[in-house]
C-alpha positions as CSV (number, residue, x, y, z in Angstrom):
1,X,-14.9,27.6,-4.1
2,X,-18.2,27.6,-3.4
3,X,-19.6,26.3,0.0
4,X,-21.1,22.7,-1.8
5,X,-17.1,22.6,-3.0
6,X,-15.6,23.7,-0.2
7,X,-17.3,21.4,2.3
8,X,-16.6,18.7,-0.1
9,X,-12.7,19.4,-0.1
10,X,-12.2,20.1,3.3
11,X,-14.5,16.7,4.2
12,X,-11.7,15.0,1.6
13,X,-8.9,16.5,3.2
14,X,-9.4,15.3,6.8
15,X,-10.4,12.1,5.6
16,X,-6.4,12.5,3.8
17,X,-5.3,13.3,7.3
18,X,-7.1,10.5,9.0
19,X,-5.4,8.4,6.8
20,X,-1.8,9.7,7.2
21,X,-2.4,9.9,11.3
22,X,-3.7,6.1,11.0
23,X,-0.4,4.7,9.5
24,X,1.9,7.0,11.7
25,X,0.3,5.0,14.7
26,X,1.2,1.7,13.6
27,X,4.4,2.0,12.1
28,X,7.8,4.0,12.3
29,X,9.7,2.8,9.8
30,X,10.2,4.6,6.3
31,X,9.1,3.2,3.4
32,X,10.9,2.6,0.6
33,X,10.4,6.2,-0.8
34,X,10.1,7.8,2.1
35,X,13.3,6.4,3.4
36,X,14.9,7.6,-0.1
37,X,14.0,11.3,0.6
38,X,15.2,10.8,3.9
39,X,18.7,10.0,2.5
40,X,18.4,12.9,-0.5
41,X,17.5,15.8,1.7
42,X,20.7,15.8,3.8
43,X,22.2,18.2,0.5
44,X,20.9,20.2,-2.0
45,X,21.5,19.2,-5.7
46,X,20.2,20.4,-8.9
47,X,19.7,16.8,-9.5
48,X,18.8,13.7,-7.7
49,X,19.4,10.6,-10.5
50,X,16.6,9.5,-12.2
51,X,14.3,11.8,-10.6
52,X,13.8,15.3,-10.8
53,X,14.9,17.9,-7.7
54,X,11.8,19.4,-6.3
55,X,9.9,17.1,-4.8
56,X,13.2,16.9,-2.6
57,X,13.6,20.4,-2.8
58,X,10.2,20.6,-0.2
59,X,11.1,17.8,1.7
60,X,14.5,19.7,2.5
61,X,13.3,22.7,3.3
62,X,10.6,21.5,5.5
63,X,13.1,19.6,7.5
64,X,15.2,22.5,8.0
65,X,12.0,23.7,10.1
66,X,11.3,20.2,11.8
67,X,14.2,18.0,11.4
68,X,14.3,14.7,9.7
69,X,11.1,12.4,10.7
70,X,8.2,10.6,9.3
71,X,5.5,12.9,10.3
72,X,6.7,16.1,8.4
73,X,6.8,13.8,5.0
74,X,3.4,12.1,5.8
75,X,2.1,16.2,6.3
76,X,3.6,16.8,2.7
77,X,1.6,13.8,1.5
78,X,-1.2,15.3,2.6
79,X,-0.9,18.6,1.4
80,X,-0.5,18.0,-2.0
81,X,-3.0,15.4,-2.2
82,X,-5.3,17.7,-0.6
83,X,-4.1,20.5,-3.3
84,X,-4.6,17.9,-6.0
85,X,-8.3,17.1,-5.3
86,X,-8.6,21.4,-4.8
87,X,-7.5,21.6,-8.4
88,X,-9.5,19.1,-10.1
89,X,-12.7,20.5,-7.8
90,X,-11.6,24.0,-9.1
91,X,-11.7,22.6,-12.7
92,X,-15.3,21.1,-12.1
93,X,-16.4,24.7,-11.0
94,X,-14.3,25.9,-14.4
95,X,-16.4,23.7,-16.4
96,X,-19.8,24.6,-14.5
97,X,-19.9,21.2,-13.3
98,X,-23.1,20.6,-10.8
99,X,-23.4,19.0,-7.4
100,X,-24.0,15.5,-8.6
101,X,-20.7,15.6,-11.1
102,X,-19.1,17.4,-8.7
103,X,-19.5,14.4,-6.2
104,X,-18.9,12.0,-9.4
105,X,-15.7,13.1,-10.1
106,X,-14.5,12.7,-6.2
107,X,-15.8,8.7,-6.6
108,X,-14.0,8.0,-9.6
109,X,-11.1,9.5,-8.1
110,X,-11.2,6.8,-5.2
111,X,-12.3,4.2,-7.9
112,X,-8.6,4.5,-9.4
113,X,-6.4,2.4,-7.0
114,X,-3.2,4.7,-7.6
115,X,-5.1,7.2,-6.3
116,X,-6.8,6.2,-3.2
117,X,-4.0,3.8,-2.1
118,X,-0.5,3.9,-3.8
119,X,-0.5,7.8,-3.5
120,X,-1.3,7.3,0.1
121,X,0.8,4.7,0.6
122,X,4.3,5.7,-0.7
123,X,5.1,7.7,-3.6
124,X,6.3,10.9,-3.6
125,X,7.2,12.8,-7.1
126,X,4.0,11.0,-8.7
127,X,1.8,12.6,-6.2
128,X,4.0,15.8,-6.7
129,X,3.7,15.6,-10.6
130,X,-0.1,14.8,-10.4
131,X,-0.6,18.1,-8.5
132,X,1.2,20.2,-10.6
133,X,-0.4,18.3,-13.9
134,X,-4.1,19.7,-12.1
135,X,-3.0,22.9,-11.6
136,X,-1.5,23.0,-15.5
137,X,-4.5,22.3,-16.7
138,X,-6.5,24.4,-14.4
139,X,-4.3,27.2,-15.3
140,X,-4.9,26.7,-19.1
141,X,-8.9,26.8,-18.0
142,X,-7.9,30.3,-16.2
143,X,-6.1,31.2,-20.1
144,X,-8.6,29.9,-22.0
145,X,-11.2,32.2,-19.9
146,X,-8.5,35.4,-19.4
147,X,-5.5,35.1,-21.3
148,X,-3.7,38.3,-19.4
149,X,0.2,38.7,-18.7
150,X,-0.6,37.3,-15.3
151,X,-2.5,33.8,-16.3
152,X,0.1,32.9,-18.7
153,X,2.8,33.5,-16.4
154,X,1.2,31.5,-14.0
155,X,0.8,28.6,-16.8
156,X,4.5,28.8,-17.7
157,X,4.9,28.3,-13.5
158,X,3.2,25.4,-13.2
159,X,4.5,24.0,-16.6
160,X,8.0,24.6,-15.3
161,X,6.9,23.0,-11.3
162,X,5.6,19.8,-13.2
163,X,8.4,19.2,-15.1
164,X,10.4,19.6,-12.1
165,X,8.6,16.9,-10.3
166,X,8.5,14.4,-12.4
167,X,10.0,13.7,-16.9
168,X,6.8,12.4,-17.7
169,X,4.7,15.1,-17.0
170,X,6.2,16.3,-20.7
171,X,3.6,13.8,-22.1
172,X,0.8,15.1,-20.2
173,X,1.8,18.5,-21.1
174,X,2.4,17.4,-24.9
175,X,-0.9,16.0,-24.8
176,X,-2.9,18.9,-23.2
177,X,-1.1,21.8,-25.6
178,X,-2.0,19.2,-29.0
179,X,-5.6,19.2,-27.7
180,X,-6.1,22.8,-26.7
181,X,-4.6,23.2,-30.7
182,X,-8.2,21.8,-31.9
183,X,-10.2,23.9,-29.8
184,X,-10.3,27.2,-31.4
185,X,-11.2,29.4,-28.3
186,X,-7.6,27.8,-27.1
187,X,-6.1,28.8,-29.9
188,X,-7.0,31.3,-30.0
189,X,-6.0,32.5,-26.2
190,X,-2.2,30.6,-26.9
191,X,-1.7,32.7,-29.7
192,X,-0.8,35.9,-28.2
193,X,2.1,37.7,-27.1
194,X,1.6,36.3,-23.5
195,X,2.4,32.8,-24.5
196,X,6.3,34.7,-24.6
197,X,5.9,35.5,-21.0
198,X,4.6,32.0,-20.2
199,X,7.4,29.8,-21.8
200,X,10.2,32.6,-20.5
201,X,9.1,31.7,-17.1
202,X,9.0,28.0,-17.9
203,X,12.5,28.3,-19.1
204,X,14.2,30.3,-16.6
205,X,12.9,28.0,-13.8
206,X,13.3,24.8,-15.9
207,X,17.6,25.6,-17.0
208,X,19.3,25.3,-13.9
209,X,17.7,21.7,-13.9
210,X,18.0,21.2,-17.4
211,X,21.8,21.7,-17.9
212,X,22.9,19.4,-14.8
213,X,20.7,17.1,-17.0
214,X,22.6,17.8,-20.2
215,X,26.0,17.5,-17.8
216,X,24.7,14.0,-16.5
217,X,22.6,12.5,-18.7
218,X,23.3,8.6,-18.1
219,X,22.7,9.4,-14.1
220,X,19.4,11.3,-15.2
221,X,18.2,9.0,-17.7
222,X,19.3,6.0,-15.9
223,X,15.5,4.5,-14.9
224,X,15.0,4.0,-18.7
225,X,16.5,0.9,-18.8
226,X,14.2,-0.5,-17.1
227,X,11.0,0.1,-19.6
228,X,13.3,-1.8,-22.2
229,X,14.2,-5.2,-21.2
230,X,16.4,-7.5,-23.6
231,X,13.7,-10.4,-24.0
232,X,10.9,-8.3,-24.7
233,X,9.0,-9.2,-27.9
234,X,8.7,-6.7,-30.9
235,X,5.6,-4.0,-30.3
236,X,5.1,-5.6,-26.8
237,X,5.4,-1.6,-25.8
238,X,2.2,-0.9,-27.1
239,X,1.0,-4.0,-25.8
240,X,1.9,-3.0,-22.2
241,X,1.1,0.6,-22.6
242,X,-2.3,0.0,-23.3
243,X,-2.8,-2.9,-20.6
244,X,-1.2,-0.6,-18.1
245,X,-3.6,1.9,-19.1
246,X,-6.5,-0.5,-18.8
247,X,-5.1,-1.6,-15.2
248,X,-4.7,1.7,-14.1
249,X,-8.5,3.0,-14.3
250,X,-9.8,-0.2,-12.9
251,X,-12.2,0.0,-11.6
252,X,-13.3,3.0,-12.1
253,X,-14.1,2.3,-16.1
254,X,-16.0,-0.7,-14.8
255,X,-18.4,1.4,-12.2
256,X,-18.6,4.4,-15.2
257,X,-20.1,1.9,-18.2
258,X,-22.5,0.4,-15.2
259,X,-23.7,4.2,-14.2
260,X,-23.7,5.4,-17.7
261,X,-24.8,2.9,-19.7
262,X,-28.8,3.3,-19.0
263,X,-28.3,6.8,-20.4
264,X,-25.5,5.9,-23.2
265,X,-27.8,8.1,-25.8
266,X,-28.3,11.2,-23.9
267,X,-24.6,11.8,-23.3
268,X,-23.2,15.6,-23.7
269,X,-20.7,15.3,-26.3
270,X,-19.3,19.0,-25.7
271,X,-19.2,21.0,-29.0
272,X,-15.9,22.8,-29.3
273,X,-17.5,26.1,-30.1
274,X,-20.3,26.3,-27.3
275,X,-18.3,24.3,-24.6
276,X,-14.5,24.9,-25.4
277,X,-13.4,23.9,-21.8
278,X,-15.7,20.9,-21.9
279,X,-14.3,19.5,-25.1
280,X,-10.8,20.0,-24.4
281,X,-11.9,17.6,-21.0
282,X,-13.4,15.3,-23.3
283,X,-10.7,14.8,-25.5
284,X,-7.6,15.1,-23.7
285,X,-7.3,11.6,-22.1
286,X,-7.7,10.4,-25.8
287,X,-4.6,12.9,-27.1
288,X,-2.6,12.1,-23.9
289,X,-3.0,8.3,-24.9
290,X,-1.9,8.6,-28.4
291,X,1.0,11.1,-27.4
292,X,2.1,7.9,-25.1
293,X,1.9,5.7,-27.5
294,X,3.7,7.5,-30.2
295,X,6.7,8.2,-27.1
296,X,6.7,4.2,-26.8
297,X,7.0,3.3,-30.5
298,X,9.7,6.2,-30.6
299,X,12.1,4.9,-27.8
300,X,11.5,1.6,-28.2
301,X,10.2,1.1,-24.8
302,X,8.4,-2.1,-23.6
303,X,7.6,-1.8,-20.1
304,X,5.0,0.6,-19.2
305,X,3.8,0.5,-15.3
306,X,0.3,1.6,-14.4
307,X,1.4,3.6,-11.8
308,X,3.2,6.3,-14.7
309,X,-0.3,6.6,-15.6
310,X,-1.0,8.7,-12.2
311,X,0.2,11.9,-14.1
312,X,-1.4,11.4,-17.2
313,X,-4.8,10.0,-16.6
314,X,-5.8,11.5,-13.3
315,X,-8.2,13.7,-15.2
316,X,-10.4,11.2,-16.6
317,X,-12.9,11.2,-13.8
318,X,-13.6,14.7,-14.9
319,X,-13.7,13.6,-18.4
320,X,-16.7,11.0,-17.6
321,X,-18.6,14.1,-15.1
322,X,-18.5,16.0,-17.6
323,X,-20.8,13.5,-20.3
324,X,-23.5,13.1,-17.4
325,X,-26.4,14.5,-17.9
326,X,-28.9,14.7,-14.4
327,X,-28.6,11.5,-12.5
328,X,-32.0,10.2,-11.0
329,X,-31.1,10.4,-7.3
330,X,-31.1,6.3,-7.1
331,X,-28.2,6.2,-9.0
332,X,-26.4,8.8,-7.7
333,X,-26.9,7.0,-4.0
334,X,-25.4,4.3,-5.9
335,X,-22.5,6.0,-7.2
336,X,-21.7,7.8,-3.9
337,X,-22.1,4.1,-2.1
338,X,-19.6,2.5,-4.6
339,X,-17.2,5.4,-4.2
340,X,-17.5,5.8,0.2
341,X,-17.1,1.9,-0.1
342,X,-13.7,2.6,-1.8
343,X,-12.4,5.4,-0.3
344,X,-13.2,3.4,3.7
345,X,-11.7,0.3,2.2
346,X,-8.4,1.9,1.8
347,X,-8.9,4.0,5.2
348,X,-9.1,0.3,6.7
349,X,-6.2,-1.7,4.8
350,X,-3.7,1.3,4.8
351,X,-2.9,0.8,8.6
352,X,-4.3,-2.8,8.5
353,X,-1.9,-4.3,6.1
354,X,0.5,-3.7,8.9
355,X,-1.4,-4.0,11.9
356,X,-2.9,-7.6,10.5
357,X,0.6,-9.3,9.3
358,X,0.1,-11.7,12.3
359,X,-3.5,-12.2,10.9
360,X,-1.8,-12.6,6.9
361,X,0.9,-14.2,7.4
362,X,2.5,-11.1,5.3
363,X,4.7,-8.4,6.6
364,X,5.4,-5.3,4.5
365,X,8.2,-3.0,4.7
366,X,6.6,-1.1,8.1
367,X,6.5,-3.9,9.8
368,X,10.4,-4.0,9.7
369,X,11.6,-3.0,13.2
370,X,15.0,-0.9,11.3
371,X,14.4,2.6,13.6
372,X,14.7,-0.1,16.9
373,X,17.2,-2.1,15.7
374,X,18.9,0.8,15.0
375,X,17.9,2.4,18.9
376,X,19.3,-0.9,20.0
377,X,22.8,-0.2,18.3
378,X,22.7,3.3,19.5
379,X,22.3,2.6,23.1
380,X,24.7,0.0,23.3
381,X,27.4,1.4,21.1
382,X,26.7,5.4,21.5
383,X,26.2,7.8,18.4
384,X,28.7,7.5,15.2
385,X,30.5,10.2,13.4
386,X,29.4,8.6,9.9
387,X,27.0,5.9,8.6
388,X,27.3,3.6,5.8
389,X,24.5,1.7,5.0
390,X,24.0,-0.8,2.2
391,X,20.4,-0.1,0.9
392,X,18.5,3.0,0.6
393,X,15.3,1.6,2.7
394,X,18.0,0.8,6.3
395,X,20.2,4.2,5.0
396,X,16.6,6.2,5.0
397,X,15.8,4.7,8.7
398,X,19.2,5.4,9.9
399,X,18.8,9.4,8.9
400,X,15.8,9.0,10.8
401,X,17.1,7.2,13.6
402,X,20.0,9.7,14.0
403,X,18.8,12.9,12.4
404,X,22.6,14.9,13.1
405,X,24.8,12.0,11.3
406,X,25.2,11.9,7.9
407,X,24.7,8.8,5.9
408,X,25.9,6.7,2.8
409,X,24.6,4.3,0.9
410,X,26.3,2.4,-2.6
411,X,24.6,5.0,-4.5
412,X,27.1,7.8,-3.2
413,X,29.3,6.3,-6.1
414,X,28.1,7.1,-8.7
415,X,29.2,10.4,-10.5
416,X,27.4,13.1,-9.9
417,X,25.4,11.6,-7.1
418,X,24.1,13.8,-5.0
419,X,25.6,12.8,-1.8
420,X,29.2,13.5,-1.5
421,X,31.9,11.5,-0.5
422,X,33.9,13.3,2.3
423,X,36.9,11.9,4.3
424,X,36.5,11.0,7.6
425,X,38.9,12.6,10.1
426,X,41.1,10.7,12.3
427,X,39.5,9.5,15.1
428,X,36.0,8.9,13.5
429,X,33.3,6.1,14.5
430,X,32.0,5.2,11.6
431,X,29.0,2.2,11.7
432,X,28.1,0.3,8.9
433,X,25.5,-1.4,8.7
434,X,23.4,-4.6,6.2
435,X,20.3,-5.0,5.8
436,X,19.0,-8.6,6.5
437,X,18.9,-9.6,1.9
438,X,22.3,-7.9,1.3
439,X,25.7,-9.0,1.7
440,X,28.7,-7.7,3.6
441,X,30.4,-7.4,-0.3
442,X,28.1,-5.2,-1.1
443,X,29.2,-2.0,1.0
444,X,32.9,-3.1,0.4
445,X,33.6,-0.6,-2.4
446,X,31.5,2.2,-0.6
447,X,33.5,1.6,2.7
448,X,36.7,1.7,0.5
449,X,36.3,5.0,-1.5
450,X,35.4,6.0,2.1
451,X,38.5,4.7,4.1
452,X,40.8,6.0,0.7
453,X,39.7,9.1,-0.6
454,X,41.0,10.1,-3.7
455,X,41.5,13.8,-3.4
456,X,44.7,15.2,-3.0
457,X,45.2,16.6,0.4
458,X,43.0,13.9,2.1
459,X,44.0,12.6,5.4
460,X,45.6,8.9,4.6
461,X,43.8,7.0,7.2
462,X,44.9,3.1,8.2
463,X,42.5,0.7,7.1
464,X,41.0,-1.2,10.2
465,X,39.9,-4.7,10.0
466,X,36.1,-5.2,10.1
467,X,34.1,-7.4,12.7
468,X,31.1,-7.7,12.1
469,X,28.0,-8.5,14.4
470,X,24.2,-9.8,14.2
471,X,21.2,-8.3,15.6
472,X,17.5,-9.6,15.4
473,X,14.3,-8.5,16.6
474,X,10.9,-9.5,16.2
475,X,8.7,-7.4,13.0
476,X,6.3,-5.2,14.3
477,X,2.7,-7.0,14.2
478,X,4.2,-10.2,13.5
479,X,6.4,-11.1,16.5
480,X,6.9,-14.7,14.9
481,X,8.7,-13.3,11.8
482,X,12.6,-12.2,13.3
483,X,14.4,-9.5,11.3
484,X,18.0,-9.3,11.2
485,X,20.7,-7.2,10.2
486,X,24.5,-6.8,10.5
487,X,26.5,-3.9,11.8
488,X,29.8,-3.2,12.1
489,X,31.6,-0.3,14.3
490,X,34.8,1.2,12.6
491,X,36.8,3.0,15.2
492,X,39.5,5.0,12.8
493,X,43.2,6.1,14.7
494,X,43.4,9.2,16.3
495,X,46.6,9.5,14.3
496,X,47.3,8.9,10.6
497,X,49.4,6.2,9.4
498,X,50.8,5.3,5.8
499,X,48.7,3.3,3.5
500,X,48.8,-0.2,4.1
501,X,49.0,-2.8,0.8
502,X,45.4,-4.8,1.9
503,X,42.4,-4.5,3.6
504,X,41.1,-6.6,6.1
505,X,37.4,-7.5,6.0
């Protein structure tokens, strides 16, 4: 990088760390996908469900160094953010992008609410997939420039790291090889024996991964259902691909037209010839669209969120830099105002939408006092062999909570989930716990597999009857709103009895 760029990235990535430090201080409780990865780390798994492994893969190995907590996965967050914003700068300088784009393409990113606040907020494989999409298409900049044995091996890395962070990076990818196709300097640098090395590497990294998928396809593939609901109208996919589209880079596509609009007939439409790596900018987000589109009319899907957008459209600000010719420094200033105004807007609300609930009248998930509600249990009850919890979001916490214990959530039954079902031994605590919308039902067949393991050889444990007890304290930030959940301590025999006919709940 060069100092302009590297000044720029490193005054981005404390301002990431700022951000991650601000909501650590007013709030201790997981969120929803934190909480999941939480749960997922305690085993490794070649698959997780719906997602793929290594985003968890990370989180795993960085708590072997620090242990289960909130700060290590907030660090994470801000790593690969940080990595994300290193790659697209590093494509600016591929493209020969000047200061003023430079700082363009670092506004639009904080123009693009999934950006600036959802990737801050919670996610965790669209962050991971967004990185590795950058670095793809970096790497294919690095090809395009130096096709050597090295480069393409390092393309058919970051192919294969992509696809192992999140499915729909395959679109993305899809998209970016059709429109490197139509430039003919790409073409050019694909069409060589080095392409071998790059998708050998892709497909030694990507098979482990690919045959648990092919071994459980309904657990992998399970999240489709949900982008095809029964009542949805005929071609309402396209419908909602496009709208999520349009939701997804506003504002950005808003403050663009304004800044570009004076200069509409001066922009640099990037010949393919002169400007390869420039045109394949230009065009991508248009390829990456219609590749989407033609995935929705193939599987019939009809609900498209804007946040699956994250990984394919995250390059668009570069796009837009790279049709600017010299700004006049007034509307630079102006672009750099709009942008600071974002990017401290979300520096404000991130830890205020917490901090303000009492202001609001809303609470969000870290206002829920689970980690002391779960203290509380602790200290009056002492620490359990096992917990069963009945959500992923109170699970998560507990993991937190009691970092040794292993924990259990509905989701344990399903085949081939990645937490495994063990016996407990005779004379196990186990505490079970609901959260404050779920229902005591809704753990029984969990605590059941648990209490009657099926394996042969398994101790046959006497089914205790289950008492269960209330606790409530107040949210945090918002001391008028109580939050309450159920618990239940399980005290098994020290000895083992024969199987009784019922259970008592």
């Amino acid at each position: 990088m060069g100092s302009f760029t590297l000044r720029l990235w490193l005054g981005i990535s404390l301002y990431l760390l700022f951000n991650a430090i601000s909501q650590g201080l007013v709030s201790a409780t997981a969120d929803l996908d934190q909480a999941e990865q939480l749960l997922l780390s305690q085993s490794w798994s070649l698959g997780y469900g719906p997602q793929p492994p290594l985003y968890t893969y990370l989180v795993r190995l960085v708590f072997l160094i620090t242990g289960p907590a909130l700060w290590p996965l907030r660090g994470l967050k801000v790593m690969l953010l940080s990595l994300l914003v290193a790659a697209v700068l590093r494509i600016g300088q591929q493209l020969n992008f000047r200061r003023d784009q430079q700082l363009l393409v670092v506004c639009g990113l904080a123009l693009i609410p999934q950006l600036i606040w959802e990737a801050q907020r919670d996610l965790t494989h669209s962050v991971l997939a967004t990185t590795m999409a950058a670095c793809t298409l970096l790497q294919l900049l690095r090809v395009t420039q130096r096709p050597n044995w090295g480069n393409h091996a390092l393309l058919g890395l970051a192919v294969a790291a992509g696809l192992l962070s999140k499915y729909n990076v395959a679109i993305f990818d899809a998209g970016l090889l059709l429109t490197a196709l139509t430039i003919p300097r790409c073409r050019q640098a694909l069409a060589r024996p080095q392409l071998l090395l790059a998708i050998l590497t892709a497909g030694l990294l990507l098979a482990p991964h690919l045959n648990w998928v092919l071994s459980h396809s309904d657990l992998a593939l399970s999240s489709m259902a949900k982008t095809r609901p029964r009542d949805a109208l005929p071609g309402s996919g396209l419908f909602s691909a496009l709208a999520a589209g349009i939701a997804f880079l506003t504002p950005f596509w808003i403050a663009t037209l304004a800044l570009l609009w004076p200069d509409r007939a001066n922009l640099h439409l990037a010949p393919a010839a002169r400007a390869p790596e420039q045109a394949l900018l230009q065009r991508l987000p248009l390829v990456v669209v219609a590749v989407l589109l033609v995935v929705v009319l193939a599987s019939g899907a009809t609900r498209i969120k804007d946040r699956w957008y994250q990984t394919l459209l995250f390059a668009v600000p570069v796009s837009a830099a790279s049709l600017v010719s010299p700004l006049p420094a007034n509307r630079l200033r102006w672009a750099i105002r709009v942008g600071v105004t974002a990017a401290g807007s979300a520096a404000l609300l991130l830890p205020g939408r917490t901090a303000l609930a009492a202001l609001t009248g809303k609470t969000s998930r870290p206002n829920y006092p689970i980690p002391q509600l779960l203290t509380e249990i602790q200290q009056r009850h002492g620490v359990p062999d096992l917990v069963l919890a009945s959500n992923g979001l109170i699970g998560g916490n507990a993991r937190k909570t009691l970092p040794e214990i292993p924990v259990l959530t509905p989701l344990a039954l399903k085949p081939g989930a990645p937490l495994r079902i063990q016996a407990p031994t005779p004379g196990s605590r186990l505490l079970v716990l609901i959260d404050r919308r779920d229902k005591t039902e809704s753990i029984a067949p969990l605590l059941a597999r648990v209490l009657d393991p099926t394996p042969p050889g398994s101790p046959n444990l006497q089914k205790p009857r289950v008492n269960w007890q209330r606790l409530t304290l107040p949210s945090h930030w918002h001391p008028d709103e109580p939050y309450a959940i159920q618990y239940a301590w399980i005290e098994l025999p020290d000895r083992q009895h024969h199987k009784p006919s019922g259970t008592d709940s």
